[in-house]
VEXLOMI-778678 format. One record per residue: x, y, z of N, C-alpha, C in turn; residue in three letters. Coordinates in pm, whole numbers, plus 50000, padded with zeros to 5 digits. Example, Ala and Ser with C-alpha at 12.3 -4.5 7.8 and 13.67 -1.06 7.14 Angstrom:
2
513194943150780512304955050780513204967050780ALA512854977550708513674989450714512905000350787SER
END
This chain:
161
781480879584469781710892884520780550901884476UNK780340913784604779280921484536779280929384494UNK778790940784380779570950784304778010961784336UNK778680974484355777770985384404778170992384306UNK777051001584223777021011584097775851018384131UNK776981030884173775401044684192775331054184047UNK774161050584050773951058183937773091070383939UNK773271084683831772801099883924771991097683804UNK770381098283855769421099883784768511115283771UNK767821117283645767471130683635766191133383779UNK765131123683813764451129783975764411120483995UNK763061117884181762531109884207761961101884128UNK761311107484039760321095483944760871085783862UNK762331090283829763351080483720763791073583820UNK764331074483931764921063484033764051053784068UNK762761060684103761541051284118761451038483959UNK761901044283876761591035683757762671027783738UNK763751034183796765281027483778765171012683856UNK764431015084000764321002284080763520993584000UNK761761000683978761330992983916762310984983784UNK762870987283711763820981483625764490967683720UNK765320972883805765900968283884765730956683887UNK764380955383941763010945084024762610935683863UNK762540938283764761910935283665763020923583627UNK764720930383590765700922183588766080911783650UNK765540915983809766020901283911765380894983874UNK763820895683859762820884283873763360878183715UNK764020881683603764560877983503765560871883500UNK766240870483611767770866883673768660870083583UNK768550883983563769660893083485770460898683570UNK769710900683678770480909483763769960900483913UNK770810902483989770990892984119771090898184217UNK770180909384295770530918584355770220919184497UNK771290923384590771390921984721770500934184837UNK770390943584801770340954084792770020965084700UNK768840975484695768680988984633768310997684710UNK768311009284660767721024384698768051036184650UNK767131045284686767501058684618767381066684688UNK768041079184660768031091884732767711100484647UNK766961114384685766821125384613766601137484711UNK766661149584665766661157584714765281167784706UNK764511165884824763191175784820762951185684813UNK762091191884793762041209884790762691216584844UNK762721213984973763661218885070764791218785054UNK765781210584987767031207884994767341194885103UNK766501184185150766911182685271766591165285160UNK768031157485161768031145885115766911134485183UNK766741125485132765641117385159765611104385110UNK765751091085186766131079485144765021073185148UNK765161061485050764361052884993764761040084958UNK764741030985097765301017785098764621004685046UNK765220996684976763890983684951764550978885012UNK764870975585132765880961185231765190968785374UNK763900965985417763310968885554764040959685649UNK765170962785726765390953785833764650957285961UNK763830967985965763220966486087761940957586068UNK761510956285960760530944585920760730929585944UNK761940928885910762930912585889763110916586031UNK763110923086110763860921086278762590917486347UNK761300924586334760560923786378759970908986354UNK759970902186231759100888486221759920878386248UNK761650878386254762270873786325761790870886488UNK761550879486519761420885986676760300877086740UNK759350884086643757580877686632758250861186652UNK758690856586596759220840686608759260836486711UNK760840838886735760990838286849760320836487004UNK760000850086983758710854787082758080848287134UNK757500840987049756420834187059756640819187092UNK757910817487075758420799387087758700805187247UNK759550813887260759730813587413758900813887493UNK757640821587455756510821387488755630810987565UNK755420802387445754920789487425756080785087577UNK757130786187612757640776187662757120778787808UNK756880793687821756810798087975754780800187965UNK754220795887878752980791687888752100806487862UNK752710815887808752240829687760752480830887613UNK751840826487515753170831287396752390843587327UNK750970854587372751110867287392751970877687384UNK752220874387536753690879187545754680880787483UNK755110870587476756250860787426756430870387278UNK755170868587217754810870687071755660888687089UNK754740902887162754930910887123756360917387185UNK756950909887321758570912787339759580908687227UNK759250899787182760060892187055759810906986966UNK758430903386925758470913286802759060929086818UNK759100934386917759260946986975760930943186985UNK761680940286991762960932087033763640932486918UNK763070925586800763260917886690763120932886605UNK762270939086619762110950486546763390967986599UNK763850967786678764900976486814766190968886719UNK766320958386692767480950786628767700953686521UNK766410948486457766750953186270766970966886228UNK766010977086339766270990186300767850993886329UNK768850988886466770520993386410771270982486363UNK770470972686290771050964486211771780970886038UNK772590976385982772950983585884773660970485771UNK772720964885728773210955785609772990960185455UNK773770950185342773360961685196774180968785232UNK773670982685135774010995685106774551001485282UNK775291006985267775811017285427775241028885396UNK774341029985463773061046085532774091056785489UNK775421053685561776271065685567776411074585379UNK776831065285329777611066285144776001071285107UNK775381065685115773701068785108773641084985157UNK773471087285238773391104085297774641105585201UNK775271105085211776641116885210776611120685012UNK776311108285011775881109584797774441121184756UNK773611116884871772341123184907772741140784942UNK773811141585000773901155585028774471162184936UNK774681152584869776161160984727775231164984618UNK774041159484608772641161784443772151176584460UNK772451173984383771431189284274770091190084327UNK769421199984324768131201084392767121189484309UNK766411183984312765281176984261765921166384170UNK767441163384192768021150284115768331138284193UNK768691124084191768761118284262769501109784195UNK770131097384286770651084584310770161073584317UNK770351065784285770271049184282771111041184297UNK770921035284390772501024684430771631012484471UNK772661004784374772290989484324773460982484369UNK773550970784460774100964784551773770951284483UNK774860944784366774540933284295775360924584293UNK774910906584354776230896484303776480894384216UNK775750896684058775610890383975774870902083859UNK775470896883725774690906483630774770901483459UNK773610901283400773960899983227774560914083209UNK775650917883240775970931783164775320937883076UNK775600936482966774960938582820773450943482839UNK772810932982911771230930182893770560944283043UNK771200944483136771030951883257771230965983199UNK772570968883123772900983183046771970985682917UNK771640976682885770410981582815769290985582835UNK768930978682927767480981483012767310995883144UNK768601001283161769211012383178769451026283077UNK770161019782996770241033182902769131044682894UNK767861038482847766861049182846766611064082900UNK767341054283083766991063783166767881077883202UNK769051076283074770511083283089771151086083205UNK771241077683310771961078483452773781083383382UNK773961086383513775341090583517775941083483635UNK776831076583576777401070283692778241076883783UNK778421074483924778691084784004779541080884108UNK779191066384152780301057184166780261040184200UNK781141036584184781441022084172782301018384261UNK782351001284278783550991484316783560982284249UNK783860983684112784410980184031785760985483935UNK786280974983908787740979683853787800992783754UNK788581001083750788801006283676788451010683559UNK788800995483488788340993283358786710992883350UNK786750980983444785220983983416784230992583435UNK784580999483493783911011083536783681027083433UNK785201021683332784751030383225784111023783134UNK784061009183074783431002382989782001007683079UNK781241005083157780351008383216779631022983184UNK780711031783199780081048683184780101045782990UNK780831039682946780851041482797780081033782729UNK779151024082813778151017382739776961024682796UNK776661033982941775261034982906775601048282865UNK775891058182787776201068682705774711066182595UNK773751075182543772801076082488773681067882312UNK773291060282262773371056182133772971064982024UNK
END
C-alpha cells in the first residue's frame, strides 16, 4: 500500500531540499517512492506546482515508440515518429497518476504567503532513518493516509529534539 505525508515546509528552497532528501533516500532504499512534489506560494499569492513525475514526458516517448513502429509498418516512420510522439505526449499531459493535481492546488491554496508543501507519495520506508533525515528541516505535517496512530507517532518524532 501507498502512504502519502504532506509535509508544510518553511519556503521554496526547503521543499526543494526536502525532495532533494527525498531523492538521496530512494537511491538509499530508505524510502521507496512513487511520487513527489511541492507547492508554494509566490509573490503574488498565486500557488505554484512542482512535479517530479513528468507524464507528458513518459507519454510523449511512449508515443515516440509507437510512432515510429507504426510507421515503419506503413513505410514512413517520420511520420509515424512525430504523430506518436505528439499523441503520446496529448495523453500523458490528462493522464493524472501519483499525487492528484487537485489535493495539490487545494493544499497549495491554503499556505501562507512564501511557505510551502511537500507531498511524498511512498510504498515503502525505514521510518526512523527517513524522520531523521527530515527533522532538520522542521516540516509540519499537514496531512496523511496513515492511521491515526501513526500519524501522531509521525508528528511526534519529527518535533525538533
Amino acid at each position: 500500500m501507498t502512504h502519502l505525508v504532506v509535509l508544510g515546509v518553511a519556503d521554496k528552497e526547503t521543499a526543494e531540499r526536502a525532495l532533494d532528501i527525498a531523492g538521496d533516500l530512494s537511491q538509499q532504499e530508505l524510502l521507496q517512492l512513487e511520487d513527489a512534489a511541492y507547492v508554494f506560494k509566490d509573490d503574488k499569492g498565486k500557488p505554484r506546482v512542482h512535479q517530479t513525475l513528468n507524464t507528458t514526458g513518459v507519454g510523449a516517448a511512449g508515443g515516440a515508440l509507437w510512432g515510429t513502429l507504426i510507421g515503419l509498418l506503413f513505410l514512413n516512420p517520420l511520420l509515424g515518429l512525430a504523430v506518436g510522439a505528439a499523441s503520446g505526449a496529448v495523453a500523458g499531459r490528462l493522464t493524472d497518476i501519483g499525487i492528484n493535481d487537485d489535493l495539490i492546488k487545494q493544499i497549495g491554496g491554503q499556505l501562507d504567503q512564501g511557505r510551502a508543501a511537500v507531498f511524498l507519495l511512498a510504498r515503502s520506508a525505514t521510518v526512523d532513518r527517513v524522520v531523521e533525515a527530515f527533522r532538520p528541516l522542521n516540516p509540519a505535517v499537514i496531512q496523511t493516509n496513515l492511521s491515526k496512530e501513526n500519524e501522531e507517532d509521525l508528528v511526534r518524532e519529527l518535533q525538533p529534539s
